[in-house]
N, C-alpha and C positions, 0 to 999 in steps of 0.2 A: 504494500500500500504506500502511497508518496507521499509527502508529506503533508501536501495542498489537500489530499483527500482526505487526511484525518482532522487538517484546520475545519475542511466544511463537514465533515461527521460531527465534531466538536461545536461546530457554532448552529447544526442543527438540535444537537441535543439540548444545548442553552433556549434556543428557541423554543423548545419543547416544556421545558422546567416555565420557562416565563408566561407561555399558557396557561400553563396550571395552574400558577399564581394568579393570577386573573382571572378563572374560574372562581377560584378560594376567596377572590376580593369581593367577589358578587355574590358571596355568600355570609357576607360580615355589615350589619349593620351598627349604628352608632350609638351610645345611649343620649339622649338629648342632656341628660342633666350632666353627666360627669367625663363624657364625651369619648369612655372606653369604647372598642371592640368588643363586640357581642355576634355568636353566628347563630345563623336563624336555626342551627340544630341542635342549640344549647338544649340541655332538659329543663324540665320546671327549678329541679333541684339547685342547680347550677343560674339561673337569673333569679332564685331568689338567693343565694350568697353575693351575687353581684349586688342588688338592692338592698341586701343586709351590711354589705361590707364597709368598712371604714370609709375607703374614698368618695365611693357614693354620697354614705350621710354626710362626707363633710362638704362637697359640692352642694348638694341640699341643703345646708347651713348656710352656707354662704350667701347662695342665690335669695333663699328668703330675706337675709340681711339686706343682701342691697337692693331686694323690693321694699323697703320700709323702709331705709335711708333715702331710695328716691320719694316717696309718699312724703317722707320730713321737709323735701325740700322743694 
């Protein structure tokens, strides 16, 4: 095999890996509040530790705060 045929076997397999990444992106949604990755085949189990978990509530914190600091002002 020459050498040029294994660059284009190689930059077909890259090709390849980068579709499927992009499959994978179109199966990831965003959470509005804390603005993680979430894939729409999480289980229940699994989005409620995300809405359980620390970063969540503390984006939740936050966002209320500065609804009510804009109201102050």
């Amino acid at each position: 095999m020459s050498s040029k045929q294994g660059m284009v076997d190689e930059a077909q397999k890259v090709m390849e890996e980068a579709e499927a990444l992009k499959k994978t992106d179109l199966e990831l949604r965003v959470c509005g509040i804390c603005g993680a990755s979430l894939s729409v085949y999480d289980s229940d189990r699994r989005l409620a530790y995300h809405f359980g978990g620390n970063l969540h509530l503390g984006y939740m914190q936050i966002r209320e705060k500065i609804a009510d600091l804009e109201v102050q002002v």
